[in-house]
C-alpha positions in Angstrom: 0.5 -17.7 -0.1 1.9 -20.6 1.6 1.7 -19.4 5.2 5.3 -19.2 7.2 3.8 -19.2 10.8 3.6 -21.6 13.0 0.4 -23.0 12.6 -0.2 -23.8 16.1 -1.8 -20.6 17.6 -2.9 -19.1 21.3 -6.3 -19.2 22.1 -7.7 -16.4 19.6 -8.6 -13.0 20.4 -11.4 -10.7 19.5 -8.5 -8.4 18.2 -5.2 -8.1 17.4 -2.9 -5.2 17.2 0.1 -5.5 14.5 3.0 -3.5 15.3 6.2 -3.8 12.8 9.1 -2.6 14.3 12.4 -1.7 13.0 15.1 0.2 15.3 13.2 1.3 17.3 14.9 0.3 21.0 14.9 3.9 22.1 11.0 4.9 22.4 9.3 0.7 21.9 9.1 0.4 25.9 7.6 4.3 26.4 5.1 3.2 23.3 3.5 -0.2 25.1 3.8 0.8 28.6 2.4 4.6 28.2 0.3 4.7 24.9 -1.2 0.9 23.7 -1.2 -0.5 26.9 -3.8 1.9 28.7 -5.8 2.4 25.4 -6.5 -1.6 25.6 -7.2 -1.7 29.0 -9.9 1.2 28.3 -11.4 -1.2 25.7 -11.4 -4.8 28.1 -14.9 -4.6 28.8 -16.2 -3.1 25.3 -14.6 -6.4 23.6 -14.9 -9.0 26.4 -16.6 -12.1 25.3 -17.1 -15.3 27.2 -14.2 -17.8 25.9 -11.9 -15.5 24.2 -9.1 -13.1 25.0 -9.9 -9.5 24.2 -7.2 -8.3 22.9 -3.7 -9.8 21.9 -0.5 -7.3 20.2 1.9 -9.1 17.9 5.2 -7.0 17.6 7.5 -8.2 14.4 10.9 -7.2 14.8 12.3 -6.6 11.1 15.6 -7.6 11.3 16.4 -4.4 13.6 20.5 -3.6 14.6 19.9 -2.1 18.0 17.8 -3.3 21.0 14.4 -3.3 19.6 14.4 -7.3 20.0 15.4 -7.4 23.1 12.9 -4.9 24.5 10.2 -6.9 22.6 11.6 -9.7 24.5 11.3 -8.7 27.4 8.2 -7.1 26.9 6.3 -10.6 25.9 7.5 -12.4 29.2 5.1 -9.9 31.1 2.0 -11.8 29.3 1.2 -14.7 27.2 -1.2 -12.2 24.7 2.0 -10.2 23.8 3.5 -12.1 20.8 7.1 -10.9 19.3 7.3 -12.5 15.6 11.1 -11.7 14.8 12.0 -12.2 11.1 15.5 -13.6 10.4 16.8 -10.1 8.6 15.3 -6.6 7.3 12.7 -7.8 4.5 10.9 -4.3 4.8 8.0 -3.2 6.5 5.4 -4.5 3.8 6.2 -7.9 4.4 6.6 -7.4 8.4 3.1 -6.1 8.5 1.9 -9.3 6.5 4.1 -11.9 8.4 2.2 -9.9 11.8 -1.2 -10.4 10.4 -0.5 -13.7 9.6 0.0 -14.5 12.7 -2.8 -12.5 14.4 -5.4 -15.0 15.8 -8.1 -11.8 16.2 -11.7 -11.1 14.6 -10.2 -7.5 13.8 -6.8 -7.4 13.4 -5.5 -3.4 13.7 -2.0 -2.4 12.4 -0.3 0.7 13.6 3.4 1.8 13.8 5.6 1.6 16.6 6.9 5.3 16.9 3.8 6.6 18.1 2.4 8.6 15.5 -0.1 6.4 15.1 -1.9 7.7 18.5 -3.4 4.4 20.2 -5.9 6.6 21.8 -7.5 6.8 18.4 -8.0 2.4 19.2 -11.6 3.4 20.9 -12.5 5.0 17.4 -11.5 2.1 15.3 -12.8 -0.4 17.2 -16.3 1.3 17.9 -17.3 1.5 14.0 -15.7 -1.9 13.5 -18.6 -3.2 16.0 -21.1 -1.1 13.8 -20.9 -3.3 10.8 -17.8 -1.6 8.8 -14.9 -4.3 7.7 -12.4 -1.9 7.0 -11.4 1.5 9.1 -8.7 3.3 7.3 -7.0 6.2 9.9 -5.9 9.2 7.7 -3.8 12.2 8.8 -5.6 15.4 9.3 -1.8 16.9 9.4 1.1 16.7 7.1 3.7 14.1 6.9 6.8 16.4 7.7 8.7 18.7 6.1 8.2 21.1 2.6 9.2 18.4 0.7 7.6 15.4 2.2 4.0 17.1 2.4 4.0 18.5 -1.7 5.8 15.1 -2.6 2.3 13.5 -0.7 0.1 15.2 -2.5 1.8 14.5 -5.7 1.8 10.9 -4.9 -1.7 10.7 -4.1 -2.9 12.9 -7.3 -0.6 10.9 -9.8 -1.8 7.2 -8.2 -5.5 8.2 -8.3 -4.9 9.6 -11.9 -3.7 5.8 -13.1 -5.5 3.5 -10.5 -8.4 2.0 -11.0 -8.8 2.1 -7.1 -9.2 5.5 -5.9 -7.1 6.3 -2.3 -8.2 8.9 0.1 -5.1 11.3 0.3 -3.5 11.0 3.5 -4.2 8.2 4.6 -2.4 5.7 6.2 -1.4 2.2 7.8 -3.0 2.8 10.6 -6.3 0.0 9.9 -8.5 -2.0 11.6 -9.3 -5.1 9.3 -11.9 -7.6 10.0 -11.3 -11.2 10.1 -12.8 -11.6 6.4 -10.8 -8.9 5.1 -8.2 -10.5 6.6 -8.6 -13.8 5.0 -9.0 -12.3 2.1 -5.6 -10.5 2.2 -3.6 -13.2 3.3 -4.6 -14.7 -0.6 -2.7 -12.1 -2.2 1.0 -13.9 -2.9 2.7 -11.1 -4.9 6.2 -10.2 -3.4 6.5 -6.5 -4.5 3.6 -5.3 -2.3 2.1 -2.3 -0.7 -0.5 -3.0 2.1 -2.4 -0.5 2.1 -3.2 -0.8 -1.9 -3.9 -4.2 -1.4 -6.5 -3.5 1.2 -8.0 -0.7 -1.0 -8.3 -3.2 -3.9 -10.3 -5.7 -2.0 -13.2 -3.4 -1.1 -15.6 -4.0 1.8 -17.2 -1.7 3.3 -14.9 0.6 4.9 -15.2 3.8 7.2 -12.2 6.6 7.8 -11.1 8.2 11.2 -9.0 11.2 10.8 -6.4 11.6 13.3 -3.5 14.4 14.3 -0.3 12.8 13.6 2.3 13.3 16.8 6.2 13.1 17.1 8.2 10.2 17.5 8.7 9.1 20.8 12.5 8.9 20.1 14.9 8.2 17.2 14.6 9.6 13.3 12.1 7.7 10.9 13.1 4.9 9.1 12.1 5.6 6.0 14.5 8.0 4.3 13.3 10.5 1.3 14.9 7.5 -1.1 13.0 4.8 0.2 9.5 7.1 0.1 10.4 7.5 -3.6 11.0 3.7 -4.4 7.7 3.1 -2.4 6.0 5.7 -4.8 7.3 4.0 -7.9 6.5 1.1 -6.4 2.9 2.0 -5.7 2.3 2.9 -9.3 4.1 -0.1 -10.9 1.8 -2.3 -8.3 -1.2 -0.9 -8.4 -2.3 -0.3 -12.1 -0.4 -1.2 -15.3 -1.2 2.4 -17.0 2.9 3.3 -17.0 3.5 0.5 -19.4 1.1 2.3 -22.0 2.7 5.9 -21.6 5.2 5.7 -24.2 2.9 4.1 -26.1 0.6 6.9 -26.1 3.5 9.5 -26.5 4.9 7.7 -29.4 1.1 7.6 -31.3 1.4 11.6 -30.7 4.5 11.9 -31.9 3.9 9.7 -35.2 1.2 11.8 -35.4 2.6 15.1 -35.4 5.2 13.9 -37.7 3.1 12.6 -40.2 1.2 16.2 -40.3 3.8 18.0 -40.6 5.6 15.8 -43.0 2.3 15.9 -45.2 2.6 20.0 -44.9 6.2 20.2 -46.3 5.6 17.9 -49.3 2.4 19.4 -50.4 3.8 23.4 -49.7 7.0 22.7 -50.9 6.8 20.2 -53.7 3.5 20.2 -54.8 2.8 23.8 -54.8 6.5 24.7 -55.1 7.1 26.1 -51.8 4.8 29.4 -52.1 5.3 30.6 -48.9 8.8 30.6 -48.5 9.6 28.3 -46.2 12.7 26.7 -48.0 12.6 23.5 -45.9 16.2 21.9 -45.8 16.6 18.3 -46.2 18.3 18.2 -42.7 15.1 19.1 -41.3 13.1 16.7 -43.8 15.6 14.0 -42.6 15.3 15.0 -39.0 11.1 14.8 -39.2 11.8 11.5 -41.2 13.5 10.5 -38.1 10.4 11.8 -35.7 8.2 9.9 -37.6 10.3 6.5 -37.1 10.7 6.9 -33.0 7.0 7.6 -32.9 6.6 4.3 -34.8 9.2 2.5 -32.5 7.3 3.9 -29.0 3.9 2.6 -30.4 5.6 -0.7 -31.6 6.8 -0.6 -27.6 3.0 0.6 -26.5 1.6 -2.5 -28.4 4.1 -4.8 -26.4 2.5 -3.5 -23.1 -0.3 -4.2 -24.0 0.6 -8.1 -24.1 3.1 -7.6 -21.3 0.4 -5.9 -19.1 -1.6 -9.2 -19.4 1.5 -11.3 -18.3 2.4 -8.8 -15.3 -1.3 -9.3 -14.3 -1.4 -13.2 -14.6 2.0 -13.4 -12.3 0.8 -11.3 -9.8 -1.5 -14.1 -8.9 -4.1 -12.0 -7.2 -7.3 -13.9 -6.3 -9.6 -13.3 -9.2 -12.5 -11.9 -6.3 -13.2 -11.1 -2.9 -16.8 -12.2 -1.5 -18.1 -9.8 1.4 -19.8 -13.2 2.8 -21.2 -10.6 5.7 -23.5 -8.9 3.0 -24.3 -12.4 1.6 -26.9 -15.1 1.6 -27.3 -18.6 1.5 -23.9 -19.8 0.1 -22.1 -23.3 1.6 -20.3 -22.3 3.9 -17.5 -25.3 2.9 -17.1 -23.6 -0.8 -13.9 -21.8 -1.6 -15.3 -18.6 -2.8 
């Protein structure tokens, strides 16, 4: 993915903290001055090291309508480690979260929102198993999202993807990662447009621990992300993440043709062949209407047989890298090879 950041960059960090931020002017200043500032503090001397900055935040501004850039603004002229990354108009949070770890210069590189339900006091957690060894920490909910409807819609979401995905996702969790500079690397490759992070991140691998954490309030405001936007982000989840829904009516038409063939086979030998012993009197509305069965099933596993090739094309365009190498847990390769 060509990159669309500057390319000159602050003296790097040993890790960044990604926040995308969209209308949120009412609780951003409450969120760095009373939650992510003091949780980095507490973690200065844990990721001091001689030469580099511990810590740096990059805020992206997604195109917001109220004060949220101007906050951010004003935020960044307090120190040179606060970067504000403010896209030209509302391309969506996927894309803000990329175009912020693009421009993160850290070893680990941790993404969290800015409303506050991503707790910052959980940072200690992340960052102390990301020193153990593990490239990827993954925070998941111990709570539910919200309301009746968002928490069964959740588990839905999470039982259907795992049911198609070749990648299985740990229900409930979240955004709220700690990526190590590999993984990072590795994720910046990925050049598809249509894209969900955190499925991106679970199809690379690496090694990969899990914090649970109690979800709070927002500081202020009313979440972005209306019931109709979860739902395209579901749909769009299962379209991204595994090309299964392009076989379903392929599987349902084979059923069908199926069935109708059995039960066509029935009516002609019990009511031609044997001369329709057991009464059934079959009309030829029905015979025409089972005719007609027989004839969609054919059609949906004519369209089942076209996924099959269009799967292959969907696939190819995506233009995923074809591997990931966890050069940590590797041995002897050049270090100047492309891998």
């Amino acid at each position: 993915m060509p990159s669309l950041i500057p390319s000159v960059r602050q003296e790097s960090a040993v890790l960044s903290v990604v926040v995308p931020a969209y209308n949120e002017g009412e609780g951003i200043r409450s969120f760095h001055d009373s939650l992510l500032m003091p949780a980095l503090r507490q973690l200065k001397d844990i990721l001091a090291v001689s030469g580099e900055n511990p810590y740096e935040i990059v805020y992206v501004n997604d195109g917001s309508t109220d004060t949220t850039l101007e906050k951010l603004q004003s935020i960044a002229e307090t120190a040179s480690y606060i970067k504000v990354v403010n896209l030209s108009r509302n391309f969506g949070k996927e894309v803000a979260t990329t175009a912020g770890i693009e421009a993160a210069s850290g070893q680990g590189v941790l993404i969290m929102d800015a409303d506050g339900q991503h707790p910052p006091a959980c940072i200690e957690r992340f960052v102390d198993l990301w020193q153990k060894g593990h490239q990827v920490i993954v925070g998941v909910r111990s709570n539910d999202a919200g309301g009746f409807i968002k928490t069964q819609g959740s588990k839905l979401f999470y039982r259907v993807l795992n049911s198609i995905s070749d990648q299985q996702t740990v229900p409930r969790s979240t955004d709220f990662r700690l990526l190590d500079r590999e993984v990072v690397d590795a994720f910046l490759r990925f050049d598809e447009r249509n894209r969900i992070t955190r499925g991106l991140i679970d199809w690379l691998g690496f090694q990969r621990e899990y914090v649970e954490f109690a979800a709070p309030d927002r500081l202020a405001g009313e979440a972005t992300y209306s019931l109709r936007k979860l739902v395209g982000l579901a749909l769009n989840s299962f379209i991204t993440m595994s090309t299964k829904p392009l076989f379903a009516f392929g599987y349902l038409g084979l059923l069908i043709t199926l069935l109708a063939a059995l039960t066509g086979g029935v009516i002609i030998l019990q009511q031609f062949l044997l001369g329709d012993p057991m009464g059934w009197d079959i009309s030829g509305s029905a015979m025409v209407g089972i005719l007609v069965t027989f004839l969609v099933g054919l059609l949906l596993v004519a369209q089942g047989m076209l996924a099959v090739y269009l799967s292959h094309i969907y696939v190819q365009a995506q233009g995923r890298p074809l591997y990931a190498v966890d050069r940590s847990s590797s041995r002897n390769l050049y270090e100047s090879k492309d891998v």
